[in-house]
Structure formats: C-alpha cells, structure tokens
C-alpha positions as CSV (number, residue, x, y, z in Angstrom):
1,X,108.8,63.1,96.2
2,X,105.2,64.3,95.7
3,X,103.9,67.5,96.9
4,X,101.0,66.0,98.6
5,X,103.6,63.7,100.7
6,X,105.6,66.5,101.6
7,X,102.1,68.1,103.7
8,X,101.6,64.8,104.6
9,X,104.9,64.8,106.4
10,X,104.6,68.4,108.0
11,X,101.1,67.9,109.0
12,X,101.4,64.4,110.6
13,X,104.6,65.2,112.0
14,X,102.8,68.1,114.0
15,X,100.4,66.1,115.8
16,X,103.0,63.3,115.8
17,X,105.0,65.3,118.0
18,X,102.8,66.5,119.9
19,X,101.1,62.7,120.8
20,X,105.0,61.9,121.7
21,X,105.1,64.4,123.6
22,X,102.7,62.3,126.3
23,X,105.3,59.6,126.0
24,X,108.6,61.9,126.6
25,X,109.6,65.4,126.3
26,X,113.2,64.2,125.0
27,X,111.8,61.8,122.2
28,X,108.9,65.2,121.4
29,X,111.8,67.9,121.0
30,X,113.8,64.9,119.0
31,X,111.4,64.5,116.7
32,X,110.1,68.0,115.7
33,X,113.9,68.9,115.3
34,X,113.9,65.8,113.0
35,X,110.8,66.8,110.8
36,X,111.7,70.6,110.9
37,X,114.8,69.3,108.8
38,X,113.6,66.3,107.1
39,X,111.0,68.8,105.4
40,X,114.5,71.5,105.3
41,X,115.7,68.4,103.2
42,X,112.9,67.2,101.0
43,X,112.4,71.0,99.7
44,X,116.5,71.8,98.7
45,X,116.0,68.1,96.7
46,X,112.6,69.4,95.1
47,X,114.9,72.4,93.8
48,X,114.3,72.8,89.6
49,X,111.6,70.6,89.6
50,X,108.1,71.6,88.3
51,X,105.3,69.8,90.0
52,X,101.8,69.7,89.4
53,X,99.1,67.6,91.0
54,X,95.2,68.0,90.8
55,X,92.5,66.3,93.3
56,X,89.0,66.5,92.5
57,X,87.0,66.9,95.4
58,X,82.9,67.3,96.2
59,X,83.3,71.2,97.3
60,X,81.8,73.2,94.4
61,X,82.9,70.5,92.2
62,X,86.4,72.2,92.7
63,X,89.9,70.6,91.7
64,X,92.2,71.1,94.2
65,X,95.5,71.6,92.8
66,X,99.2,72.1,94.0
67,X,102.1,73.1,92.6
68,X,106.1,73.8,92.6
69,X,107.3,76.5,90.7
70,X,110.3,78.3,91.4
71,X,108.7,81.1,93.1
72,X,106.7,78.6,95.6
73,X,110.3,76.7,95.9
74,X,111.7,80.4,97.1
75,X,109.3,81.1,99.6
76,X,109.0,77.3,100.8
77,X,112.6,76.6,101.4
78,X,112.5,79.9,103.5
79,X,110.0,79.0,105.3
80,X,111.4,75.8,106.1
81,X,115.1,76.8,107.3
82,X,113.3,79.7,109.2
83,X,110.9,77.3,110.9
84,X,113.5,74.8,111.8
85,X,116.0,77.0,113.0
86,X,112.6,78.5,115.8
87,X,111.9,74.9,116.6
88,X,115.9,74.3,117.4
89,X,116.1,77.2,119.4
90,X,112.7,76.3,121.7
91,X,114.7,73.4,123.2
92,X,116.1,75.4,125.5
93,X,113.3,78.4,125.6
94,X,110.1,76.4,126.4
95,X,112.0,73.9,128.5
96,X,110.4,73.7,131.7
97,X,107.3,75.9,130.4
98,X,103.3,74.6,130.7
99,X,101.6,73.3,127.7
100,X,104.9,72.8,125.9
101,X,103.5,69.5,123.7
102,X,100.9,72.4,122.7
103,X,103.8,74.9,121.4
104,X,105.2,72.2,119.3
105,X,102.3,71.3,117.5
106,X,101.0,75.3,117.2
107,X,104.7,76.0,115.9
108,X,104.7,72.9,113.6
109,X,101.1,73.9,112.3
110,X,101.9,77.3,111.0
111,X,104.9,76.1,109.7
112,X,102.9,73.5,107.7
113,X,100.0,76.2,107.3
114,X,102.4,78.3,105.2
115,X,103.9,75.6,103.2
116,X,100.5,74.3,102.1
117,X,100.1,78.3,101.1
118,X,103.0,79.0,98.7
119,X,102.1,75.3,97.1
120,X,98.5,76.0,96.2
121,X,97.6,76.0,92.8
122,X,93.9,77.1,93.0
123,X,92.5,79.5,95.2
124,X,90.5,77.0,97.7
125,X,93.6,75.3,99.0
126,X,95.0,78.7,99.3
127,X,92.4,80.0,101.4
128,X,92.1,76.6,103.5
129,X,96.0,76.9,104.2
130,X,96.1,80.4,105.0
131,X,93.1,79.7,107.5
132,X,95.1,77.0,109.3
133,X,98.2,79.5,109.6
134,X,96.2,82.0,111.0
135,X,94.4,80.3,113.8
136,X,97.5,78.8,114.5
137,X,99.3,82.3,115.1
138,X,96.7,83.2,117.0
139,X,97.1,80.3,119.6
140,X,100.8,81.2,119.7
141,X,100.4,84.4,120.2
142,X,97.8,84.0,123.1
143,X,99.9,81.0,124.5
144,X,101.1,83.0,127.4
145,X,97.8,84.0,128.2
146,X,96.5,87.1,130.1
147,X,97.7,90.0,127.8
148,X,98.7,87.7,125.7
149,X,95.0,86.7,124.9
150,X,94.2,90.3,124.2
151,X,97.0,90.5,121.8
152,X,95.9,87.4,120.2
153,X,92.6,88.7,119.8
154,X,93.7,91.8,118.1
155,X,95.0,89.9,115.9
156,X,92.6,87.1,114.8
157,X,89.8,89.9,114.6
158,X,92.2,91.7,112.0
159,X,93.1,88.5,110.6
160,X,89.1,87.3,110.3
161,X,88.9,90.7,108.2
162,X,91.4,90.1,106.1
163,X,90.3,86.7,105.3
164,X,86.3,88.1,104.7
165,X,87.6,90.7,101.8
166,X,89.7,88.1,100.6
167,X,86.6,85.3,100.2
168,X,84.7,88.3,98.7
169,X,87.3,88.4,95.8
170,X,87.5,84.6,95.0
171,X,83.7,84.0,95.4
172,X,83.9,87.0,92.8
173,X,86.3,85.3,90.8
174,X,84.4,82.4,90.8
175,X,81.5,83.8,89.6
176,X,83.1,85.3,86.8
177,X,85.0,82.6,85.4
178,X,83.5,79.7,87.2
179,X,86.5,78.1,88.0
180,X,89.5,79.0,90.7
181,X,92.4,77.3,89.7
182,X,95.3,80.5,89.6
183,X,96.4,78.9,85.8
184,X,92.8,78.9,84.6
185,X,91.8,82.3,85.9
186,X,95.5,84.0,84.5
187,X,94.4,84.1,80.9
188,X,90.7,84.5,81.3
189,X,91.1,88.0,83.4
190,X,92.7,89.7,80.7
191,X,89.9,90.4,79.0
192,X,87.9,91.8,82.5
193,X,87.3,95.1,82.7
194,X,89.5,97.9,84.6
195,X,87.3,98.6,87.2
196,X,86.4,94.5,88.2
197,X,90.4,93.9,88.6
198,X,90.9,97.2,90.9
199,X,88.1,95.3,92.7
200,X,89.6,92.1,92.9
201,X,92.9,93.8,94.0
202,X,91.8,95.8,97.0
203,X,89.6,92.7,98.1
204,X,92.4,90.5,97.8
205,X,95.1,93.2,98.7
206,X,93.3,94.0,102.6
207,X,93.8,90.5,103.2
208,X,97.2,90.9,102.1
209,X,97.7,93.9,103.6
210,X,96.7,93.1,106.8
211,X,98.8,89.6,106.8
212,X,102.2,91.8,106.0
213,X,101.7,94.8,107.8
214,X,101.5,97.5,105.4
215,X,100.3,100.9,106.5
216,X,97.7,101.5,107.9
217,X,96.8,97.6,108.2
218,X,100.1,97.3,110.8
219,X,98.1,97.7,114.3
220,X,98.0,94.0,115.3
221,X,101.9,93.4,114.9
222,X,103.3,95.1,117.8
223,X,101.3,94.0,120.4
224,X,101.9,90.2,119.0
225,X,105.1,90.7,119.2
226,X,105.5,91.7,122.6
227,X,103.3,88.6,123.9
228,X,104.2,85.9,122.0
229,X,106.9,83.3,122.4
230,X,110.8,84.8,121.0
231,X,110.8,81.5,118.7
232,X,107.5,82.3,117.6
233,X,108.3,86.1,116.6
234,X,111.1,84.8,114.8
235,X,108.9,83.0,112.6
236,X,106.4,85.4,112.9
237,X,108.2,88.1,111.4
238,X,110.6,86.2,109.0
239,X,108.3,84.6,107.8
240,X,104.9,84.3,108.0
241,X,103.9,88.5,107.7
242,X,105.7,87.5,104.2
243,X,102.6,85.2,103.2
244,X,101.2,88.6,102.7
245,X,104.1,89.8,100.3
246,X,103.5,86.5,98.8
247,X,99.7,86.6,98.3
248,X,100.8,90.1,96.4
249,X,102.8,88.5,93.8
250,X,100.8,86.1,93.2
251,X,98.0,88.7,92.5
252,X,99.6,91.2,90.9
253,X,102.4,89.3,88.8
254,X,100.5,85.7,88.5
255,X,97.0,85.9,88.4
256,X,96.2,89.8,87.2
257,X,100.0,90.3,85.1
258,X,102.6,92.4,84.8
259,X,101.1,94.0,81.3
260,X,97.6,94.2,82.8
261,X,98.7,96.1,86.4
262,X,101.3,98.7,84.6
263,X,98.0,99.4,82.1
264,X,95.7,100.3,85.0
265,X,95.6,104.3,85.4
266,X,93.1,106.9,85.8
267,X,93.9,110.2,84.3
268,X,97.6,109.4,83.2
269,X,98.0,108.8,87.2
270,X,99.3,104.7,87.2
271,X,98.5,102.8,89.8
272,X,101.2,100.7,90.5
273,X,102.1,104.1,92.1
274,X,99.8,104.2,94.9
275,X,101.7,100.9,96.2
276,X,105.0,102.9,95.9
277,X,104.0,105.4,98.3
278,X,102.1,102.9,100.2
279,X,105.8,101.2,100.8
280,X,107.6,104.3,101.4
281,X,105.2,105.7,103.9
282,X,105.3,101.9,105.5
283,X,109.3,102.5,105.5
284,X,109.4,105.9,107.3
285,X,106.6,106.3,109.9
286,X,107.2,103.0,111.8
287,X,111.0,103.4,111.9
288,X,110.7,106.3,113.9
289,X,107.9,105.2,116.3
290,X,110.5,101.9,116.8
291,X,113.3,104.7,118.3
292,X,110.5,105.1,120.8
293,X,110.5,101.8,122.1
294,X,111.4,100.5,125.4
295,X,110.7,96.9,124.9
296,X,112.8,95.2,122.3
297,X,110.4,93.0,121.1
298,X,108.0,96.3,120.6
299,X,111.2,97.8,118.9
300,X,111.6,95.6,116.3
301,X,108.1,94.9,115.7
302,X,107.9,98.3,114.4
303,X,111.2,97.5,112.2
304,X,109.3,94.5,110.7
305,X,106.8,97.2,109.8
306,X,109.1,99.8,108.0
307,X,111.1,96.8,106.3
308,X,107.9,95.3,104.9
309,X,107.8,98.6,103.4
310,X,111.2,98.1,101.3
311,X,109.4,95.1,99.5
312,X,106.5,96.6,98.8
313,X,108.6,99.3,97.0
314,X,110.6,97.2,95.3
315,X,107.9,94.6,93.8
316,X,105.5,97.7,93.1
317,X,107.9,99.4,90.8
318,X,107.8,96.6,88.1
319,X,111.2,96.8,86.6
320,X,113.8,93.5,86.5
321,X,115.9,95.6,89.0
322,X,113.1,96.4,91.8
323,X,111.2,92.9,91.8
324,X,115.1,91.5,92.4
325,X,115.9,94.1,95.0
326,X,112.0,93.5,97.5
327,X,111.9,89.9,96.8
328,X,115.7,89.4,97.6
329,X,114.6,91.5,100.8
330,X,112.2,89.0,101.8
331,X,114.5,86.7,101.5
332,X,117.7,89.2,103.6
333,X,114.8,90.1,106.4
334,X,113.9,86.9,107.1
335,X,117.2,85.7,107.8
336,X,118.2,88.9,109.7
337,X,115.1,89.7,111.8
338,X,114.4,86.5,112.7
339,X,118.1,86.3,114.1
340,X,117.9,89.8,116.2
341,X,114.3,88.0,117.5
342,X,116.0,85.0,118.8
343,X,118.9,87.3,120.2
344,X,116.3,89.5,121.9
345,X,114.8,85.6,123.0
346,X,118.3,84.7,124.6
347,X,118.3,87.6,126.3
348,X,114.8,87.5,127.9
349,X,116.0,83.6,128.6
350,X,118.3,84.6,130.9
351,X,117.6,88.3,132.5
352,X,113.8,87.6,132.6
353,X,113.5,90.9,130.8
354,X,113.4,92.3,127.6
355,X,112.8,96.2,129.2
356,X,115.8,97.9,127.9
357,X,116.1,100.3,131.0
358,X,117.0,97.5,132.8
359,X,119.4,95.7,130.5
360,X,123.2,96.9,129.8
361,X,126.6,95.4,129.7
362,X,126.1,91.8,128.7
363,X,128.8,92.1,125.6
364,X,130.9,89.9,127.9
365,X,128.5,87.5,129.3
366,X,126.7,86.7,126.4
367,X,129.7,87.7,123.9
368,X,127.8,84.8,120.8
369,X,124.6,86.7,121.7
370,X,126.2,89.9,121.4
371,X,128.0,89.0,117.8
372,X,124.9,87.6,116.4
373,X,122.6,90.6,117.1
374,X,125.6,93.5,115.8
375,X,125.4,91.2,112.6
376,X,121.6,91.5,112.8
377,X,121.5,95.3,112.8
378,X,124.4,95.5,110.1
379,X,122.3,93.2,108.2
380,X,118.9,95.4,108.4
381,X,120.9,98.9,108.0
382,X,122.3,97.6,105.3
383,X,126.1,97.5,105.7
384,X,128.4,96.4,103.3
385,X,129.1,92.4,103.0
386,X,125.9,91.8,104.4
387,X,122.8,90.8,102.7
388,X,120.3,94.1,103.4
389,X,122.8,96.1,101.3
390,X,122.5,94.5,98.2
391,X,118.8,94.3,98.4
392,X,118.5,98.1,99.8
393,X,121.1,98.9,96.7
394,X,118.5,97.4,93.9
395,X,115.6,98.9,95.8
396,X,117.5,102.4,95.2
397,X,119.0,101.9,92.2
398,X,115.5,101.0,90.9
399,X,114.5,104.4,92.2
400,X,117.3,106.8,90.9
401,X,117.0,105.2,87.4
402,X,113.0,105.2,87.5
403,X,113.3,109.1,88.3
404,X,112.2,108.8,91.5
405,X,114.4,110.4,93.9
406,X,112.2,111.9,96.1
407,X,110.8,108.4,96.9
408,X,114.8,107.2,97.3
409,X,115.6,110.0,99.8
410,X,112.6,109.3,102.1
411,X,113.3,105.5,101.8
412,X,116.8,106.6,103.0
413,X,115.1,109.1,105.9
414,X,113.8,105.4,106.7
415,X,117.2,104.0,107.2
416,X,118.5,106.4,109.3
417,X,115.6,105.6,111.4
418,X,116.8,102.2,111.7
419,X,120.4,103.1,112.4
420,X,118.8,105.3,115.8
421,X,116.6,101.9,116.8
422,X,119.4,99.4,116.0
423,X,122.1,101.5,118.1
424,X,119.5,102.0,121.0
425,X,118.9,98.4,121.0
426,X,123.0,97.4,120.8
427,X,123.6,100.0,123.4
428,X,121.2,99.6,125.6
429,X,121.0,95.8,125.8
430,X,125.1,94.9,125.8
431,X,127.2,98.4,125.5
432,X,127.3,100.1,129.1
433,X,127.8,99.0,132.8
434,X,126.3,96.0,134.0
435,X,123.4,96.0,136.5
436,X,124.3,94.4,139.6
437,X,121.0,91.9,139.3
438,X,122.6,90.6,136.2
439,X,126.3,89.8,137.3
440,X,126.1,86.6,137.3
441,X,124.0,85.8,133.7
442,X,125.5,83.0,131.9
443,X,125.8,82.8,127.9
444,X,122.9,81.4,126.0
445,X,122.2,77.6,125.5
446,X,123.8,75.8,123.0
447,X,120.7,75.2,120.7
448,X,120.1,78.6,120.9
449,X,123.4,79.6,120.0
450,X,123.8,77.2,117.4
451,X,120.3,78.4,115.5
452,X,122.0,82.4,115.6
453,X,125.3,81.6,114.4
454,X,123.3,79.7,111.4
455,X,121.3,82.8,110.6
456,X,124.8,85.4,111.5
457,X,126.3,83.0,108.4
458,X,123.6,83.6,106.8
459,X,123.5,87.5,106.7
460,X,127.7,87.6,105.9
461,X,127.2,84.9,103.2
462,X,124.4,86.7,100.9
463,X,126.0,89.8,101.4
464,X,129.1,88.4,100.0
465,X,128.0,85.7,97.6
466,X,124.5,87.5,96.9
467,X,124.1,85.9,92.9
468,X,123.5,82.4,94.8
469,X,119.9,83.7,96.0
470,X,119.7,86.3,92.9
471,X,119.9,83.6,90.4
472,X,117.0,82.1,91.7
473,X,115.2,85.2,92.2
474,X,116.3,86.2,88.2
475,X,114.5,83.0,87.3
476,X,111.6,83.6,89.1
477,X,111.4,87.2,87.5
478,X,111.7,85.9,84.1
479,X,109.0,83.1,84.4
480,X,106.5,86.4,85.6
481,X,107.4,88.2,82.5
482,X,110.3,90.5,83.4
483,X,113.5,91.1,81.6
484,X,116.3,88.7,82.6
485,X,118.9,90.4,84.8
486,X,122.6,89.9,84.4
487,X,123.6,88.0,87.8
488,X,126.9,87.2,88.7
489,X,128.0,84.9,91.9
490,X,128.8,88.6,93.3
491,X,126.3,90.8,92.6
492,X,124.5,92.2,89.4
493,X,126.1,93.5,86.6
494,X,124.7,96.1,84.4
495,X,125.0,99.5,82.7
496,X,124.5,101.9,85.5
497,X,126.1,101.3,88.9
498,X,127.6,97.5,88.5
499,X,127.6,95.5,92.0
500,X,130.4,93.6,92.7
501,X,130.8,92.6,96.1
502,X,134.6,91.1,96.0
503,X,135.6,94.6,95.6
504,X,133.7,95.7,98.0
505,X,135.1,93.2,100.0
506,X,138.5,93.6,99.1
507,X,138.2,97.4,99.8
508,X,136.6,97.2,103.4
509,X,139.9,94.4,104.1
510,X,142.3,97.0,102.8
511,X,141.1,99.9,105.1
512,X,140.7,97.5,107.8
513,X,144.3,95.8,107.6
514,X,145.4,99.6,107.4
515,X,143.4,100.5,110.6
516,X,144.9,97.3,112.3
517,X,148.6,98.1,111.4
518,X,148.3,101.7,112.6
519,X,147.0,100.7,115.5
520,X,149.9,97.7,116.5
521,X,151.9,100.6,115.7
522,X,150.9,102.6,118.5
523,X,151.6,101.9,122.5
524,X,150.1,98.9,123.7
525,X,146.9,98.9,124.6
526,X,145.4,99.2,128.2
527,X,142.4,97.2,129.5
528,X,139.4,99.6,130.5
529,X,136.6,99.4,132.5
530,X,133.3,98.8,130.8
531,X,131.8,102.3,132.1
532,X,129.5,104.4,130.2
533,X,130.8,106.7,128.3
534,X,128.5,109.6,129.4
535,X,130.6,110.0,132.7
536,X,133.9,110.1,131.6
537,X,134.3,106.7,132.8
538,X,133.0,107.4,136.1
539,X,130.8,104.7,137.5
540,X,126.8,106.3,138.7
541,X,124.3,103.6,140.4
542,X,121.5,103.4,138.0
543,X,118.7,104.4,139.8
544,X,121.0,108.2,139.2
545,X,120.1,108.4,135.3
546,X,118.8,107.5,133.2
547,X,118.6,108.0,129.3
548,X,116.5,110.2,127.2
C-alpha cells in the first residue's frame, strides 16, 4: 500500500460520500463509516514500515515528498481511530439535521487534512495539508451558523495568523538552503547561526502555538467548542489541536535537533526552559477558569487548554523520560477527551442542553453515558489503571529528577484544578435529583454508545497495559536521538521510581475486595432516594437553589 493511495482513499472517499449522499442518506452514513475504518485498517497494516515517495512538481521546481516513519505512524493511526469513532457517533447526532451531506465531507476533510500533515516530507505538502484542515475546521465550526459563524471566524482569523508566521519561516528556510524537503534542511541548519534558528522557531512555533492552544495563543478554542458539532469537538480536541504538538516535534526534534535546541541559551539561561514554563502556566490558569464554567462544552474546552500544557512540559524538557511521558499524553488525551466530548454530545442529544444548571440526575437514564464520562475524568485526573496516570507519572518523574519541583507542584496545583472541573461536571450533569423536564430521557443511541465504550476500553486498557503504546513511543524517541527507555508491557522500568502497573492493579483489587467483604458483612443495604445530598435527603424544587 502506497502512501499517495492512502490520501487518495481519504480524499476521494470524502467527496464520495458526500455525492452519495444526493442518492441516499443510508448508503452516505454507510460508506463514510466504511472509509473512516478502511483508512483505520490500511494504517495498523502500514505499522513498521518505512515509506518514502517523491513527486516533482512545477511549483518552485519543488519535490513533493511523503513519508512513514514511526512518529507520522503514531500520530496517523490516532488520528484515524479518533476520526472514525466521530463519524460513528454522527449517525445518530446529525440525523435529521440540514446540510448533513456537508458535515460528512467537512468531517472527512479534516480528517484527511491531518493525515496528509503527519505524512509530509517537505514543508510544501505540509503547509498545503495544514491549509486544507484548517478551512475545513472552520466550516465545522461555523456549520450551525449564527454564533457559530462568529466563533468560526475567531478562529480562521487566528488560524490565517498562524499560518502567515509559519510561511515567513519556510520562505526563510528556503532562501537559506534553497530546498524544503524536512531530510535535506535537518543537516544543513546545523551550521545556521543561533539567532536565524530562534527565528525560525518562533515563526514556525505561533503557527504551532496557535493550532494547540498554548498560552496566550488559546482564545479561539473555547468559543469553538461551544458552537461546533459534539462529533466535531471530539476530533477537534483529540486530535486536531495536536497538529500543533506535532508541528513542534517536528521542529524542535526533526528539523532544528535535539543537540542544537538544548545548546541554544543566552547568559547560561537555556531555552528549552521558556517552553517549560510556557506548559506549566498553560496547565494552571486554564484549569481554574474551566471550574468557572457553566456550559460543558466551555468546561472542557478550557481542560483541552491546561492538558495541552502537560505535553508541552513533557516534550520541552528533553530527557527519554519527559518526551515518553507528553507524547504518551497526546496519545491518553486524545482518547479520553474526545470520549467526555461525545458524552457531553449524548447528553446535548437528548436534553437539548448542555447548560449544567439545568442538567442533574441522569446516572439512571443514561447509566452507559454515565460510565463512560466517570472513566473520562479518571482518565484526565489521572487515576490509577487508567492511561493519564502513567503519562502524568513520566511528566513528574521527569521533573523531580530534572530538579524541578517547583514546576512539579504547580503542574500538580493544575490537577487539582481538574479534579474541581471533572466533579462539577459528574455532579452536576448525572449525580443529584432529576429535573422534572427530563423524566422521561431515554439512554443514548446505539452508535453513540458503541463509539464511548471503545474510547472507555481505551482509557482502562493503556492504563493497564501502558508498554503497548510506550514501545512505540520508545522507538520513536530513539530514532530523534534520545536514550532508549526500558519498557515493559506494564510500565517503565528504571532506577528511580519503577512503574509497574499489575501491582498497582493487584493493590487497588485487594483494598477493593476488602471494601466489598466489609461491606456484605454489614446489614443489607436499603434503596435510597436519589436526593441531593445538600438537604439531608430532603427534596427542594429547583427554582429554590441553586449552586455556588
């Protein structure tokens, strides 16, 4: 299977679909499911195998090159179980809805969009894909219209920033080295100068900055968020904001080096550390504004923000440890954020509203729904036997053993901000008594239902089994230059704080079966009301409190 074939595929299936979709709706939603997980499919083959292909074209006499490494593999296999996943859970969503040939082909795009990114070999195809994706978002993200449109244009004027500092650095490049190909540039910029790289990097790095949300670059997100489609924000913050933590990598660990950015200082002052503070200020401020939220899409907007911030931490610090620990958190917040966004999306499905002052109660009539969005939170707090805490453990662990504690405690501060937003959003949305207006909301589609359970596995089977991800993630690290780690199917093994997650497991099973046996011990228990808790049991009519 060639690489080109493989955009051919997600690019012709797009407007495939959406030309089907003037025949039938059933034989549309049929066959973007079908391409969502052929392309799932051809990527998991393409696994361990090194591609390269060149195509000289007549623009600036330019080859334009892709290729599969494992680092594209990591990020394109994501993208792909991510994007399918969306598309399975818009059968039900967009059902019904205007324009719905539209959606498909917008959702399909991006999808494709970021796939042609993460397999670019030169900066030109790089630039054109990441163009593509972006217009694409913003069409999404206007799709419902009226506020949406303003949203929308929030972010495609951000975006169109982004993308001008970024054209300013390859034209540079260019002009330098008269070539863009990322393999030919690599060697050449070794020799620039201090001063031209920090150039290139903060071109390059407002582009990226702006595409992954970091600090002070993070305006557009929330107000996306709130607008676009819940399939869409699933992708949206799963995935695509990671193009940004993707076009990092590739700048700082591909193109510019790992030797080359850890020599860059002024005055004994490095400046990989300007990213490190960059990332924990990312991690703190946003996770507070998000206790402040009353819409849940808005809530976790602001958590995509402060998690972006993890990665940047971990990748920035340079070490085998911390490049494992923010890449391996891409990889954990795709899979649990996109699940709490199509949670939030079932919900808004069948209330009509995602304002959690109205919500409350619906653990038993969307019990799946419930179980998918606790695993969710667990997931991004970072609980035991799920996959945020062994990437939050190697972000840390990076930190204690770098010397940086001060940097670990306010990433922590960070974490307890999540733990506020993540109960406000589980409390408010299913804990509580059930509004009246909602007593007769029905559990979530199946297709909806089947696409959180997948990403639920998910979480529980990386927090358990984390070396299946980590290997890759090892190999990837060692291809850019860094020591190899020792990886085992259950964690990381090494001289200072060993990970092992079967006894963690066993541990957290022990206490459990012992919490369990003391409790059949005791009388038999009796079936309460589902009251809240803040009047001793005693039902109040809503429009009587409220929370502060």
């Amino acid at each position: 299977m060639s690489l080109e074939l493989l955009l051919i595929i997600a690019f012709g299936g797009a407007f495939l679909t959406y030309l089907l979709g003037k025949i039938s709706s059933g034989l549309r939603d049929f066959f973007a499911v079908f391409i969502s997980l052929t392309l799932v499919a051809i990527i998991a083959f393409l696994y361990g195998k090194p591609l390269h292909k060149a195509f000289y074209s007549g623009f600036l006499g330019l080859p334009l090159v892709l290729r599969l490494n494992m680092l594209s593999w990591f990020f394109a296999i994501t993208i792909a179980v991510v994007g399918a996943l969306s598309i399975i859970f818009s059968l039900s969503y967009i059902k019904g809805r205007e324009r719905t040939d539209f959606y498909y082909l917008m959702m399909l795009l991006v999808n494709a969009g970021m796939l042609g990114i993460v397999l670019s070999g030169d900066l030109v195809s790089f630039y054109i894909f990441w163009e593509i994706m972006s217009w694409s978002a913003f069409l999404l993200i206007s799709y419902n219209r009226g506020p949406a449109l303003a949203a929308g244009m929030k972010y495609i004027i951000m975006s169109v920033v982004g993308s001008v500092a970024m054209l300013v650095g390859m034209l540079s490049l260019y002009a330098s080295y008269g070539t863009l190909s990322i393999s030919e540039i690599a060697p050449q910029i070794a020799s620039a100068s201090s001063g031209y790289i920090l150039f290139i990097l903060i071109t390059l790095g407002i582009g990226f900055g702006i595409k992954s949300a970091v600090v002070p670059l993070h305006t557009w997100l929330p107000d996306a968020h709130s607008q676009a489609p819940s399939p869409f924000s699933a992708v949206l913050s799963g995935i695509l904001i990671k193009m940004g933590i993707y076009g990092f990598l590739l700048i700082l660990y591909v193109i510019v080096g790992l030797r080359i950015f850890f020599g860059l200082s002024w005055n004994g002052f490095s400046f990989h550390y300007v990213l490190c503070i960059l990332g924990v200020i990312t991690i703190v401020i946003p996770s507070f504004i998000a206790v402040l939220q009353n819409d849940a899409k808005r809530l976790l907007a602001w958590s995509s923000v402060g998690q972006a911030g993890y990665i940047i931490l971990g990748i920035a610090f340079g070490t085998s440890l911390g490049f494992a620990g923010g890449v391996f958190h891409f990889f954990n917040h795709a899979a649990f954020k996109a699940l709490l966004f199509l949670t939030i999306g079932a919900i808004e499905y069948r209330t009509k509203t995602r304002d959690l002052d109205s919500l409350g109660g619906l653990i038993k009539k969307m019990p799946v729904t419930f179980f998918a969005a606790l695993v969710g939170t667990c997931g991004l707090i970072g609980i035991p036997l799920t996959n945020g805490f062994v990437s939050k453990w190697l972000i840390y662990k990076t930190l204690i053993l770098e010397g940086h504690p001060f940097l670990a405690f306010f990433a922590l501060i960070g974490t307890w901000g999540a733990i506020l937003y993540t109960y406000k959003l589980i409390h408010h949305v299913f804990l509580g008594q059930l509004p009246e207006k909602h007593k007769n909301v029905e559990k979530a589609p199946f297709s909806m239902q089947f696409s959180m359970i997948v990403l639920a596995l998910a979480v529980f089977l990386f927090g358990i089994l984390p070396g299946i991800p980590l290997k890759v993630i090892n190999a990837i690290g060692t291809s850019l230059g860094f020591e190899s780690l020792h990886v085992t199917l259950w964690g990381v093994a090494s001289e200072t704080g060993v990970l092992n997650t079967v006894n963690i497991f066993a541990a957290i099973l022990a206490v459990g079966l012992m919490v369990w046996l003391v409790f059949r011990a005791g009388r038999k228990a009796e079936p309460l009301p589902q009251e809240d808790t803040y009047a001793a049991g005693a039902a109040i009519p809503r429009e009587k409190y409220h929370y502060t």
